[in-house]
N, C-alpha and C positions, 0 to 999 in steps of 0.2 A: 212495518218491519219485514214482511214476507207476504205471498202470495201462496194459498193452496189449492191444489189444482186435481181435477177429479181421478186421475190415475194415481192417487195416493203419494203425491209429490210435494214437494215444500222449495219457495225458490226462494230465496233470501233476496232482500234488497240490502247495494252494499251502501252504507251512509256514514258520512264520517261525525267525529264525536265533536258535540260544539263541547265549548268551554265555557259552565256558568260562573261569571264572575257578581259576587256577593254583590249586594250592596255596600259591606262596608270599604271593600280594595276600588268599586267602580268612584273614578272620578275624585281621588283619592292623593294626595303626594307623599310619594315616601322618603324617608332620610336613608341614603345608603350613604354606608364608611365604607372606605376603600383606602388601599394601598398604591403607591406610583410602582410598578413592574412592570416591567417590558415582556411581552407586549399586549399585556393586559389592560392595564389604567397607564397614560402616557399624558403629558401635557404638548400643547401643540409647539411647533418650533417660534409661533407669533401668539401664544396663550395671551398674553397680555392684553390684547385688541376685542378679547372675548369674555363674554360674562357668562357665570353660571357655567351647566353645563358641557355648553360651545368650548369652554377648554381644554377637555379632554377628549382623548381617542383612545382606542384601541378595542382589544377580544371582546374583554367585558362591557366597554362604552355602548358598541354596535348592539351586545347579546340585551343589554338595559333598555333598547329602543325596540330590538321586537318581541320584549315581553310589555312593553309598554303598550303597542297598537293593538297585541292580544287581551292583555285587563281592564284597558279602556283607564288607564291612570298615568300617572305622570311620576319622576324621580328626580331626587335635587343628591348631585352627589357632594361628598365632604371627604376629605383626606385624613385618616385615624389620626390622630394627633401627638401619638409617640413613636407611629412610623412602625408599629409592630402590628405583625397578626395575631396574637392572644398566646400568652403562656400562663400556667398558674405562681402565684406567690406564695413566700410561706405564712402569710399570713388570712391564706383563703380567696384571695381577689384576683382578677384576672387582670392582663395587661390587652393591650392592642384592641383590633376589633371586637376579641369576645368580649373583654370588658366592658367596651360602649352598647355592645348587644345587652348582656345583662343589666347595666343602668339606666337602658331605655335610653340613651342618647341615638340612638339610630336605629331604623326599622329593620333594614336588611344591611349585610355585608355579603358583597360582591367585589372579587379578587381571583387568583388563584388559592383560593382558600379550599384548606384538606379537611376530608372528612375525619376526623377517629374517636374512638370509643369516649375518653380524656373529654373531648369537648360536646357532643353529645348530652354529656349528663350535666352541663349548665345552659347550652341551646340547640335547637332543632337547626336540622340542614334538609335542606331541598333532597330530590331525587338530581344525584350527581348530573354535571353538566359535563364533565368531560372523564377520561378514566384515564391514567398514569400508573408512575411507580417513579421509585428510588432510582436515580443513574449515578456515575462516575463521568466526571468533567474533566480531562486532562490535557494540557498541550501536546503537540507534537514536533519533533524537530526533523520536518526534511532534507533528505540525502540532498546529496548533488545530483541537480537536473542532468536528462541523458547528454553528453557532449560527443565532439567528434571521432571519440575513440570508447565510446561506450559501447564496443563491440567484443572488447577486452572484459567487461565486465561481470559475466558470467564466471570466471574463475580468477581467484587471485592472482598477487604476483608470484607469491609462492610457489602455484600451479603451475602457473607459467613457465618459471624457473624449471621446477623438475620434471616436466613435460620436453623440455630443452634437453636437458643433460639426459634423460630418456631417449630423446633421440639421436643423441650421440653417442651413448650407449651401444644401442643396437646396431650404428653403421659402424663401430669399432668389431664389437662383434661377428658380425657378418664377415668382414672383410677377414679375420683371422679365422672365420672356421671356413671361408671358401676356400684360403689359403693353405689349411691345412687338410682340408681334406680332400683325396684324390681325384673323387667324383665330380669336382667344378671343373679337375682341368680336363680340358679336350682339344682333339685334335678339328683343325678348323677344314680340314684336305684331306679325309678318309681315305680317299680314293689314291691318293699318291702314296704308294707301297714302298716301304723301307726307308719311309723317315716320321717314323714314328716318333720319334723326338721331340716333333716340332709339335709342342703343346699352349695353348691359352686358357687363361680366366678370365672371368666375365665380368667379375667382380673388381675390377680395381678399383684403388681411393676415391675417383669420383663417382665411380659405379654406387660402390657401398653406400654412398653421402647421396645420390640420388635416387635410390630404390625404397629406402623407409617414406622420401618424401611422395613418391606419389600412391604410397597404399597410405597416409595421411589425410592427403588427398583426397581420399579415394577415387582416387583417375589412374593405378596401375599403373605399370611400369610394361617395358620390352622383354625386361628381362625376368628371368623366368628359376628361382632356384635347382640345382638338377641334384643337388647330394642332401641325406638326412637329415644332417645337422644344418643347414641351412634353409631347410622347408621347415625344423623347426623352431627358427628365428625368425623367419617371416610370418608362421601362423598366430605365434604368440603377439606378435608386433601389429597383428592387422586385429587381433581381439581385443586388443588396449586403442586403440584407433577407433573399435567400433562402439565402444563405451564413451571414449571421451566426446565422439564427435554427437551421437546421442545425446548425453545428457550437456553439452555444449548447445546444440540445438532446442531443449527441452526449454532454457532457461531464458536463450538470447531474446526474445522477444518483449518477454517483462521488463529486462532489462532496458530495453532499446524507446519504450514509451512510458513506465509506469516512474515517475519520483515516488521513491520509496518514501515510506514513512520509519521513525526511529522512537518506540516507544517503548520504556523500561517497564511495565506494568501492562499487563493482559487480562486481571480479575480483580476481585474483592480480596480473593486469599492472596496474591500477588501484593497487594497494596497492606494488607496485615502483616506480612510477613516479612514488613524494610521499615526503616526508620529515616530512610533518608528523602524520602518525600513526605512532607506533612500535608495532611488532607483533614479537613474540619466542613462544619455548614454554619446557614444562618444561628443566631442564637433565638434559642428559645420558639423555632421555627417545629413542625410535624416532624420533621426530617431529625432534626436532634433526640425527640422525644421518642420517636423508631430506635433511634440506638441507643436510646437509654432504657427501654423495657423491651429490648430484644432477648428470649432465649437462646439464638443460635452462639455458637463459640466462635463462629469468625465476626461475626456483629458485636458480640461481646467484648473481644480483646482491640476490637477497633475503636468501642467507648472508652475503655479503660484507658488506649490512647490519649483521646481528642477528652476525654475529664481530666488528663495526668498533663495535660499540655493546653488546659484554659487558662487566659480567653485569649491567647496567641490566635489557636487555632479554629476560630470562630470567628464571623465576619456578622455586620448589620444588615446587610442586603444581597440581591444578587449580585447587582453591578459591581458593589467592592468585591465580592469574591472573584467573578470573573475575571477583574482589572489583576486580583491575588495569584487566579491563575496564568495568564497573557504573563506575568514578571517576574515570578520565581518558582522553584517547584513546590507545587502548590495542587494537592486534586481537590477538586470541589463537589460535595455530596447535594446534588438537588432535584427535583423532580425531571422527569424523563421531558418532555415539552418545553421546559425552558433549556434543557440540554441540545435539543432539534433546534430550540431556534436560535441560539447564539452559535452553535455550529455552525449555521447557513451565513452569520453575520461575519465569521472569523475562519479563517481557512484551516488556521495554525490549532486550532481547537479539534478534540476528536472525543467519543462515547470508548468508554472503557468497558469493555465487558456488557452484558445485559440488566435487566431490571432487578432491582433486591425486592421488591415487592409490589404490590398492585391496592391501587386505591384511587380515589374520584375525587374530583375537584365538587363544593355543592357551595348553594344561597346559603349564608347564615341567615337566623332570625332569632328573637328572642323566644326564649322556650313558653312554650306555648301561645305560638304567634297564630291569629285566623286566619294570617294569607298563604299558609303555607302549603296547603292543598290546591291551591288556585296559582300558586305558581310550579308547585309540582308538574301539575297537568301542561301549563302551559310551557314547560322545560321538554317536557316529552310530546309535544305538540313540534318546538323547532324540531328535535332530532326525528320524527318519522318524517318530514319533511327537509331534511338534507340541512337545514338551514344551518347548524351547530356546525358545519362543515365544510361549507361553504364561506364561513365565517373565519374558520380556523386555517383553511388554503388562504385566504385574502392575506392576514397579517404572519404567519407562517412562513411562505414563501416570499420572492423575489431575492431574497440576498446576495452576498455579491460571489459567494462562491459557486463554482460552476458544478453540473453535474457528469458523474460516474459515466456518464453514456458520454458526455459530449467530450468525455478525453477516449474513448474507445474508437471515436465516431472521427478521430483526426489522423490523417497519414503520417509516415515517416517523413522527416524534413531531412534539412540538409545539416542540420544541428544535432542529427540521429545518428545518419550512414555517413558523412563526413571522413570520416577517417579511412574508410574502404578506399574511396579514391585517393587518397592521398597515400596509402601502402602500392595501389596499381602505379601511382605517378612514380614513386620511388622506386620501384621496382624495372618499371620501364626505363628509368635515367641508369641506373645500375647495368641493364643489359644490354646498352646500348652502349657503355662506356666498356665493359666485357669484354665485346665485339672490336670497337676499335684495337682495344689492346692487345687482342687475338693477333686482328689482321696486325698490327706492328710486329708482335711476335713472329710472325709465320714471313714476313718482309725480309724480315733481318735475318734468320735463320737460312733464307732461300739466296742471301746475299752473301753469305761467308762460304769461305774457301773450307776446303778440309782442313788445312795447314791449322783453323783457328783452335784454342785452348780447349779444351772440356768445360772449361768451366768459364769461360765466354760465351760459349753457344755451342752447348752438348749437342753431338748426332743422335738419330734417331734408331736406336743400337735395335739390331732381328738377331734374329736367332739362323744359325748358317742358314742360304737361302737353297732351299731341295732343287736340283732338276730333273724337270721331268721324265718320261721314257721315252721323246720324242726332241729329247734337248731342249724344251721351253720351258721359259720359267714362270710358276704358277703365281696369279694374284696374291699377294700376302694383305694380312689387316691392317689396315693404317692405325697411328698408334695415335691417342688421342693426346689433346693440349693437357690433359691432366698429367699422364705417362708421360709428355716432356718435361713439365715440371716437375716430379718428382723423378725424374731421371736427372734433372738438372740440381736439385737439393743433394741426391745420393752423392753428384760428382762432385761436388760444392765441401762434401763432409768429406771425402774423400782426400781431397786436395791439402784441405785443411788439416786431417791427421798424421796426412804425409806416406798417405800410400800411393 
């Protein structure tokens, strides 16, 4: 055990704990009942080719074979023969495993089998093999994956809309308070005394209409407010700009790689408090009998449910449940483990909320069974040696859905950012046809006579033109394509009134 050593020291030797297995489990075969659960007890996809044993796989097959090499015994399994894990009757008998436990037709049951109080006081369970609880099984209905204009997605169309009319808002605005107030106009020739007259705004129609768009932008503008009332429609305008473009940015990212998920139920209280999803479990499973001797009020009014709504809302297995939930709305109440693993099997499947309670998977045996201590120890012999968990990653994982990391771990494609390019393409084709239509404009205009209409091809009207005090005449501002066209409308409305 230890070594003592003369400066009043004690040095332990570490040695690990054998396991004595009796005489009567050594060398021994026991009859286990079990149940078919995925991915507990499984029949092989070619069972038929195989006898015994050799037919089955899965959690519990593998965990049956290294408690076997640890007891020095052997195990013949058998399939419970009503297909149930043990409920009570009213006439005092059990069904399922526990049944066969209490009449001796089988030594051990090994399954996902729960431990609770209920069944205890007709047989003994091992020191649990695995620990769980209660989950929520529901479908999900994914959004539409991100497309090439999923850069839109971030705000409605709604937003969009009044972010629009918002900005035409404000270039209206602008353009009537430059207009009206004195302080935009100015003189462009300081310097040339006694024509003070000759006044401009900065602001004209296409001014106005391009000034919101580059503090939008945020790329600024040339132009520069110079009167009150228009510093305070540009400051307001760039505060609403720095909000949207923020919380615009905040968003587009999720938007841009995440498929959303769409699910009407977020809790236990969520799913009590609708009728329009029916949620049941196995019958006559652990899980039923939690919500039949539950104290809590949202546990309670969820029984009163799924008792007000039997046996609709009750299934024989998990697969029918599961197959209940994949085809209508349907949540399904079962242990946290088989929730993980038919998640990783089914994409469209997702965990609702967290655990309603905490409990262990154990060996049954018949109450007061001698191997029970002998497989105890040997239960806690796999788990300080990984083994329980190593067992549980093998059939656990591989599924076919992918992981959390490995959609983080992928770039933007071109089924992301798409539509960016195709707003620069359109845009480019637009100001490039702009342009021609400039230069046609400015063609024609340079090609007519004075003699022509107003409203053929309006001149380009100044205001009298000042001479200097040396008889030259000062540079004037060229008037932009905007100012001829709407010098060309005014004569247009003109002509037509009949002034």
């Amino acid at each position: 055990i230890g070594i003592w050593y003369s400066n009043n020291t004690l040095a332990m030797n570490a040695t690990s704990l054998d396991i004595n297995v009796s005489e009567t489990l050594a060398n021994k075969t026991l009859i286990v009942t079990t149940i078919l659960e995925s991915p507990y007890v499984m029949r092989k996809g070619n069972y038929q080719e195989y006898q015994g044993n050799d037919q089955y796989e899965g959690f519990c097959v593998d965990m049956l074979r290294e408690l076997a090499d640890i007891l020095k015994c052997s195990f013949r399994i058998k399939l419970v023969d009503d297909g149930l894990y043990g409920a009570p009757e009213p006439n005092g008998s059990w069904t399922g495993m526990v049944g066969e436990l209490i009449n001796r037709k089988a030594d051990l049951a090994v399954a996902g089998f729960t431990i609770t109080s209920e069944r205890e006081k007709v047989i003994d369970f091992s020191k649990p093999f695995m620990t769980l609880g209660i989950s929520i099984l529901y479908r999900v209905h994914l959004g539409r994956k991100p497309g090439y204009f999923s850069f839109l997605d971030p705000f409605s169309p709604a937003v969009w809309l009044f972010m629009l009319l918002a900005y035409l808002a404000v270039s209206c605005v602008l353009f009537l308070a430059a207009r009206l107030s004195p302080y935009e106009w100015y003189n462009p020739h300081p310097c040339l005394q006694g024509h003070k007259d000759m006044l401009e705004n900065q602001y004209t129609l296409g001014n106005s209409l391009w000034f919101p768009v580059g503090g939008f932008m945020q790329q600024g503008s040339e132009i520069m407010p110079r009167a009150l009332s228009t510093r305070c429609v540009s400051g307001v305008w760039w505060m609403f700009t720095l909000i949207i473009i923020s919380s615009y940015t905040a968003n587009l990212a999720a938007f841009l790689t995440v498929q959303r998920m769409e699910v009407p139920i977020e809790s236990p209280d969520d799913l009590a408090d609708q009728t329009n999803i029916e949620y049941g479990t196995i019958h006559g499973g652990s899980t039923m009998t939690f919500f039949m001797n539950s104290r809590y009020q949202t546990y309670q009014r969820m029984w009163n449910y799924m008792h007000s709504k039997q046996p609709s809302v009750f299934v024989k297995s998990t697969e029918e449940g599961i197959a209940r939930v994949v085809n209508s709305k349907y949540a399904f109440l079962l242990e946290s483990t088989m929730n993980e693993y038919y998640r990783k099997l089914n994409c469209n499947l997702t965990q609702i909320g967290g655990l309603l309670d905490t409990k262990g998977y154990g060996i049954g045996m018949p109450l007061g069974s001698p191997f029970r201590e002998e497989i105890t120890m040997a239960i806690l012999h796999l788990q300080e040696n990984n083994r329980l968990e190593i067992l549980k990653r093998r059939w656990w994982e591989g599924g076919q859905c992918p992981k959390e990391e490995d959609h983080r771990a992928k770039g933007l494609g071109m089924e992301n950012i798409g539509g960016i390019f195709v707003v620069l393409i359109c845009g480019l084709i637009i100001a490039v046809f702009v342009a021609i239509m400039e230069f046609v404009w400015s063609t024609r205009c340079s090609s007519e006579t004075d003699e022509v209409r107003p409203h053929s091809c309006p001149r380009q009207h100044h205001r009298p033109t000042p001479v200097g005090p040396h008889g030259n005449t000062p540079t004037l501002t060229p008037l932009t394509c905007c100012d001829v066209v709407w010098t060309y409308l005014l004569a247009c409305y003109s002509t037509s009134v009949g002034v």
